[in-house]
N, C-alpha and C positions, 0 to 999 in steps of 0.2 A: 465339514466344508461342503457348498454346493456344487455351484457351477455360476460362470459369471458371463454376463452378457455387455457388447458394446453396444450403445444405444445410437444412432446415426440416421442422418437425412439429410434436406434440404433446411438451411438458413428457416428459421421462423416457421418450420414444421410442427413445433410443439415439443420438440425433445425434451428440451428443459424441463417444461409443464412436466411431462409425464414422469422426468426422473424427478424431479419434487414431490410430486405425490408418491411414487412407490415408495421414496425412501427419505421424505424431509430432509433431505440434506445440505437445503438451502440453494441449490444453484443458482445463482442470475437470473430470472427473467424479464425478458425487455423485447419491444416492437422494431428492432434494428436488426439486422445480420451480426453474424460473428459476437454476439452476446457471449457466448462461453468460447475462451481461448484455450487456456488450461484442462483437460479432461479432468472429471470429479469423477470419484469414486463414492456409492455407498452401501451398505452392506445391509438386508433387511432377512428377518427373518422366515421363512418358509411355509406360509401357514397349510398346515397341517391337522386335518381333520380327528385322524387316527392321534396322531400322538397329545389330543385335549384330551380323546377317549380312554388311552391308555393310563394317562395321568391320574384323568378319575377314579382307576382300576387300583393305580399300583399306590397313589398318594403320596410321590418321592416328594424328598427335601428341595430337587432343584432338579425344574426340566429344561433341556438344553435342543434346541430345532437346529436342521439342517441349515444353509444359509445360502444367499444368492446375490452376487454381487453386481451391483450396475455402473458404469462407466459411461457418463454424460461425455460424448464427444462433440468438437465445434462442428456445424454444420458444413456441408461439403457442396462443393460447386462445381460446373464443368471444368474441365481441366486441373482439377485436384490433384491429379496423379503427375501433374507437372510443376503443382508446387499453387496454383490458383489458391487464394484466398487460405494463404499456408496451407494449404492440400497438407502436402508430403508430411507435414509435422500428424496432421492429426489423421492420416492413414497410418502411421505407425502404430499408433494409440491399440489401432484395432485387433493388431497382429497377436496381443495375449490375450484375449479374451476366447471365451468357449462357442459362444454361439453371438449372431449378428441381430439385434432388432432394429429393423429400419422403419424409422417415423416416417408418414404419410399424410400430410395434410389433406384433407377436403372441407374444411371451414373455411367463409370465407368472409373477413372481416377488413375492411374498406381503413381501420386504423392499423393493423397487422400487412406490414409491406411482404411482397411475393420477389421473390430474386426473378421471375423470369416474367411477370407482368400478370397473371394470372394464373387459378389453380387447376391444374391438371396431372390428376392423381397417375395416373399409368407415365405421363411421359415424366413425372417429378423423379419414377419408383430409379426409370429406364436412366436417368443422368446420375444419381448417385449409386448404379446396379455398374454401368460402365466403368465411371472413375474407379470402382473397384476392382473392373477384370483389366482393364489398363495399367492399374497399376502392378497388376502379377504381370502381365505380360512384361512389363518394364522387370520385374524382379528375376524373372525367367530367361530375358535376354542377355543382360550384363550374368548371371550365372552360366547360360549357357557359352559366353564368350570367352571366359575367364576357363570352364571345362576346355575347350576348344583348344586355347594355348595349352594346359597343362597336359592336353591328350599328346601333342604334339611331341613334348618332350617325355615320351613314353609313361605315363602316369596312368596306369592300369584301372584303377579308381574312377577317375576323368572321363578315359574312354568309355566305361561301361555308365556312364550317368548319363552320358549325350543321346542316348536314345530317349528314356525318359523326356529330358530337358527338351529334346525336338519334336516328341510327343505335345509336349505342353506348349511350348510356342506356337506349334502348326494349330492346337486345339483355342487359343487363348483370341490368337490372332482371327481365327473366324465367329469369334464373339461366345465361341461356347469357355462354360465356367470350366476349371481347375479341378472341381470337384469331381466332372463328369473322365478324368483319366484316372485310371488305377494304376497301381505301380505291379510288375510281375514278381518281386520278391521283396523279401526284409529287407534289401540295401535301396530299393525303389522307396518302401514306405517311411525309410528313415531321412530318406533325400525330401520325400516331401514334404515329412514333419521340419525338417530344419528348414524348409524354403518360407514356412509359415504363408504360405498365401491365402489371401483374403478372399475367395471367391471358393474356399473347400471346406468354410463354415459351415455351418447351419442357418440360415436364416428365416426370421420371423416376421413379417409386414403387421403395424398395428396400425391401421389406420386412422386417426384424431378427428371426428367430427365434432362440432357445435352442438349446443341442448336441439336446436329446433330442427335438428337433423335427425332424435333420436329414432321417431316415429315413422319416418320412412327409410332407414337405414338399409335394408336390403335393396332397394332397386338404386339408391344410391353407392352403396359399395359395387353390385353388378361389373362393371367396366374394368375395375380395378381385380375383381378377385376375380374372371373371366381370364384377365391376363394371368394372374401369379399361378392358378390351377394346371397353366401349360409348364410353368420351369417349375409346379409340385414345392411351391411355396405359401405355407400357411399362412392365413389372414385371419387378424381377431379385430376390431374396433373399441375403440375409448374415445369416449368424454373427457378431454381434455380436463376443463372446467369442474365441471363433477367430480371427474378424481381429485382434485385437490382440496375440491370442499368435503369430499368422505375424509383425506386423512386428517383433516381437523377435528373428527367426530369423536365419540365412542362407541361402542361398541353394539350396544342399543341402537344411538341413534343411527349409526351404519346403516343398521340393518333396513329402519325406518324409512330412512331417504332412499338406499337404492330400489326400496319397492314402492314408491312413491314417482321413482324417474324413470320405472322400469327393466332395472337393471337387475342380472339374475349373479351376473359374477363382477366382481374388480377387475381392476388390468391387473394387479398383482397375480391373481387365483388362475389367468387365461394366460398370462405367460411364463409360470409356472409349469402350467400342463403341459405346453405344446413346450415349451423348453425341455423338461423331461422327456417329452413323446421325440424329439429333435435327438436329440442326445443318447437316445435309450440310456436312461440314467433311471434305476432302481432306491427307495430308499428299506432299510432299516432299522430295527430296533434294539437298542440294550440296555439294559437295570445293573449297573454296576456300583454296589455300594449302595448310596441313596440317590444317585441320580438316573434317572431318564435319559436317555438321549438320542436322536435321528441322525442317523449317517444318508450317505448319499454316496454310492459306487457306480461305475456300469454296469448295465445288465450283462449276465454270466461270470461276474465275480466269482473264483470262487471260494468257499468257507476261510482259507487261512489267509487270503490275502483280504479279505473282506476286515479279519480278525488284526489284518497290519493296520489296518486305518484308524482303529481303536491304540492302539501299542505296536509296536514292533517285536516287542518280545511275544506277543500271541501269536504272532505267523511264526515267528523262528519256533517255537517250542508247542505247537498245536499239536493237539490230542485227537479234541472231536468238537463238534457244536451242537448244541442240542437247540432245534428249531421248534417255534411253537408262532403257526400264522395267524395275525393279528384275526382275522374273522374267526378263526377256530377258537381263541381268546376273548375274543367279544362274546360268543356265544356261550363259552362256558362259565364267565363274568368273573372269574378272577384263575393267574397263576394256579393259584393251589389244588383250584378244584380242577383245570384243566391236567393239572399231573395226577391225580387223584383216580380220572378218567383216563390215563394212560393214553393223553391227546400228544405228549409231547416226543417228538422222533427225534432220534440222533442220527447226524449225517456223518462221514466223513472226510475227506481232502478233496474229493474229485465232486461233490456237490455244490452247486453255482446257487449263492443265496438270491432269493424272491423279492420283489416286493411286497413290502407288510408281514416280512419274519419277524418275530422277536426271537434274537440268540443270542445263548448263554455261551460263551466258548470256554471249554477246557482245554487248558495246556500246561508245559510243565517250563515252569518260571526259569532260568540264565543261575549256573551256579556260580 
């Protein structure tokens, strides 16, 4: 399992487009607002450099990649967080998801209607960046009122949460994110895990130009990534258009057309990276049996709970893992020869797995 992102923006940003191409999974697309009511789910695989290499190496029966799930949300408007253009239905949507990618249009196409009469990427980013932090703040009040009463009637629990909660409202209320308070201990960070609020994501800006925009992309992104670089929010751009006609291709021709349109990566490959890079999320290797397969933890996992993600009985009954790093295995060009060469270390409990280990864990099976 990966890690899964809500896809979100303005009405007729391109969401849709973009979750169709990463993941075919057919959503709606049409030149009217509120096109997607329902959030889609779909699940694509990971592409993954190292584990075609690996495959080539080990030659298993069946290789199984990491995965990344996307969540087509309906577009959001001013006042969402009040329930606008069903807001409230489809700010909930966003509350399980790991990380945020908010569409940004800067195409501009005279049959593709704009909710606000024109396209202006910063002030698009700024209306649906809001509806977000209003809506914590709205989550943050009614929590902090309900603490209030219960402190009242001596609720020990209550009282000590109301600092947090006054923390987050004073911080919410002058526009700053959720993300930007910490909590001072474990009962802090579990109040904030359960408040789930939407502004202590992660978030990704991809911004959706036109083909005929490809060629001066930079001074056109300019304005837009000028602003996100101050709240230290990553921006990638996509061809809308483009990405859809790649996932019709194969694999040849993939390759063909994006160096023909001048494109170095997919939108799949660039928000993969920075999703990882977002997340600090590490992936994994292991050869169990005849299969291959990519895990996906956080960074500083360590070896036995890494080993839970695999089975449960490998954490409970962990021995040791013996680590062998994917470059250290590329270079010696197979398993055998890298144990051979005495390439392969054994860690044990208190070792935080890497990305691009391959581990073998020993443990001793549940009697």
């Amino acid at each position: 399992m990966g890690f899964s992102c809500g896809v979100v923006g303005l009405p007729n940003a391109g969401k849709s487009t973009l979750f169709n191409a990463l993941t075919a999974a057919g959503s709606p697309v049409a030149a009217y607002p509120f096109c997607t009511i329902e959030p889609k789910e779909g699940m694509v695989a990971v592409p993954d450099p190292r584990l075609t290499a690996l495959a080539g190496m080990c030659k298993p029966e069946k290789v199984t990649p990491t995965t990344l799930t996307f969540v087509d949300i309906a577009g959001l408007v001013r006042n969402a967080h009040q329930g606008e253009g069903l807001g409230n239905r489809f700010l909930g949507h966003i509350r399980e998801v790991d990380a945020i990618v908010h569409v940004v249009r800067l195409f501009a196409d005279g049959n593709v209607s704009h909710v606000h009469g024109k396209v202006d990427p910063v002030s698009d980013f700024e209306v649906v960046a809001t509806e977000l932090l209003l809506a914590d703040l709205d989550t943050v009040v009614r929590r902090r009122e309900k603490a209030d009463k219960m402190a009242k009637v001596g609720d020990k629990d209550a009282k000590r949460d109301l600092d947090l909660l006054h923390r987050l409202e004073a911080s919410l209320g002058k526009g700053i994110p959720a993300g930007m308070v910490s909590g001072h201990d474990a009962r802090d960070e579990e109040l904030l895990k359960e408040l789930c609020l939407l502004t202590r994501k992660p978030v990704l800006c991809v911004a959706n130009i036109s083909e005929d925009q490809v060629g001066g992309v930079d001074a056109i992104l300019e304005p837009l990534r000028k602003h996100l670089v101050q709240l230290k929010i990553p921006l990638v751009w996509v061809c809308g258009k483009y990405e859809m006609e790649l996932a019709e291709l194969s694999s040849e021709e993939r390759a063909e057309f994006m160096a023909s349109a001048g494109l170095t990566h997919s939108a799949l490959e660039q928000i993969v990276v920075e999703g990882y890079r977002l997340l600090g999320l590490v992936t994994f290797y292991t050869t169990v049996g005849t299969e291959l397969r990519a895990w996906t933890v956080p960074a500083g996992t360590a070896a036995p709970q890494a080993a839970g993600r695999i089975h449960t009985d490998m954490e409970a009954g962990f021995i040791k893992a013996e680590i062998l790093p994917f470059g250290v295995l590329a270079s010696a060009g197979s398993e055998a020869a890298a144990r051979h060469k005495g390439l392969v270390r054994t860690e044990g409990k208190e070792y935080a797995v890497c990305d691009g280990d391959v581990v073998t864990i020993q443990f001793r099976a549940p009697r």
